[in-house]
C-alpha positions in Angstrom: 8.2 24.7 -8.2 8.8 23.8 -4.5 5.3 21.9 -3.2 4.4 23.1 0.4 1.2 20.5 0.4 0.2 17.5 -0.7 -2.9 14.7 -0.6 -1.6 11.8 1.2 -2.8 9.4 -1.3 -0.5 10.8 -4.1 2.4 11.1 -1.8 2.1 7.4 -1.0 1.7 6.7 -4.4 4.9 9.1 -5.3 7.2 7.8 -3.6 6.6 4.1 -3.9 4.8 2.9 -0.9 1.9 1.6 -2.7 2.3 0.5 -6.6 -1.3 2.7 -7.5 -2.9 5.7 -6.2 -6.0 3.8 -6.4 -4.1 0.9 -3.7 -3.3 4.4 -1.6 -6.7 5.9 -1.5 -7.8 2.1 -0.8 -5.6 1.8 2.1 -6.4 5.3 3.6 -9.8 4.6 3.7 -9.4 1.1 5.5 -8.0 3.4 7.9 -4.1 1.5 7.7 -2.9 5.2 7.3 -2.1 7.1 10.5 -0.5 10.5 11.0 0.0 11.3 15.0 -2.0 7.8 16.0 -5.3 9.0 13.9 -6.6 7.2 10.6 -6.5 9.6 7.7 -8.6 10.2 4.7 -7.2 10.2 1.1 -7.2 14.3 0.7 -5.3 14.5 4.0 -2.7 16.8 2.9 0.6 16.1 4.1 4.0 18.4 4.8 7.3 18.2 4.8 7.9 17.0 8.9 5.1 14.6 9.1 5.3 11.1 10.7 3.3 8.8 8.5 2.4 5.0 9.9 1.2 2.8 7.1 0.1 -1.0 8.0 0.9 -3.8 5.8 0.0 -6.5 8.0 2.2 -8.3 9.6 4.5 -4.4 9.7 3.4 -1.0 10.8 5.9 1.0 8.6 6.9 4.6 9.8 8.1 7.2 7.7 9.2 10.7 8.0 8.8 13.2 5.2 11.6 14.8 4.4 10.3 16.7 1.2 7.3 16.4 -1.2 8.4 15.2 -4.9 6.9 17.0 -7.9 5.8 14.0 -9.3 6.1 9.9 -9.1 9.9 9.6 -8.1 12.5 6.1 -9.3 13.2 4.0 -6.2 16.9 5.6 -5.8 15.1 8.9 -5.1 13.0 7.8 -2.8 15.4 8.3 -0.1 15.7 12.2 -0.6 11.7 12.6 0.6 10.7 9.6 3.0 13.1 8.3 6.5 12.0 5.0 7.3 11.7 5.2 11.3 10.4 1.4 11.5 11.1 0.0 14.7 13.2 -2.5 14.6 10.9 -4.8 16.5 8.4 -4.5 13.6 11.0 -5.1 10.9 11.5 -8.0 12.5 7.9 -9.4 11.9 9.1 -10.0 8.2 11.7 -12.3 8.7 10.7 -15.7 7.2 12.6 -17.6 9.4 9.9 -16.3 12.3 6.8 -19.1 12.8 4.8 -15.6 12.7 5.4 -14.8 9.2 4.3 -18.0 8.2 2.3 -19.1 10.8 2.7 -22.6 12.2 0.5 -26.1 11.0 1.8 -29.0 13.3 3.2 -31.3 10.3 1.0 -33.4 8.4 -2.3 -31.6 8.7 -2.4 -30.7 5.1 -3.1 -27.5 3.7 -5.9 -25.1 5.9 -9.5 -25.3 4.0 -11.2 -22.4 3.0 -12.7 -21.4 6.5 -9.0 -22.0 8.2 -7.9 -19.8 5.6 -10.1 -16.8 6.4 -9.5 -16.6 9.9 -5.8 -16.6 9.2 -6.3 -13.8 6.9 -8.8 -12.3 9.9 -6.5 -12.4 12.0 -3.2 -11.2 10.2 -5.3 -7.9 9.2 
């Protein structure tokens, strides 16, 4: 049985981006899901062809569909359905050698209190 549709949350769920459906439903309707620049909802259904942008800040991951899995695929399949089109200027937000990653406290400050700590999480979102 060859799917021709499918809700985006289960196809991020399927093929590994998120480690729940419930985490994929979450992030859809945070709006950190895009297809063509637009925030989706969870029953977005998705084809085969689709660019999908999916934030996980500090990266904005793209993806193209190659295929739709019948069902929750292992991590050596995931290749077969999903291209990861990622700029390579995002993919290098994640390095942990960058001061952005980690963000920089001039030495000897101590850890950030609580409010320090939400408005780095503020602002990373």
């Amino acid at each position: 049985m060859t799917l021709t549709a499918e809700r985006i949350d289960k196809f991020l769920w399927t093929v590994r981006l998120f480690k729940s459906r419930s985490e994929a439903t979450e992030a859809c309707r945070k709006g950190r899901v895009m297809m063509n620049g637009l925030p989706v909802k969870p029953a977005h259904m998705i084809t085969p062809g689709a660019t999908v942008m999916v934030k996980k800040p500090p990266v904005t991951y793209s993806y193209q569909v190659k295929g739709l899995p019948p069902g929750r695929v292992g991590a050596k399949l995931v290749t077969e359905f999903i291209l990861n089109i990622t700029p390579e200027e995002e993919m290098n937000r994640i390095n942990p050698n960058s001061k952005m990653f980690f963000g920089h406290r001039p030495r000897g400050t101590g850890r950030p209190t609580k409010r320090e700590r939400r408005d780095i999480e503020n602002f990373l979102e």
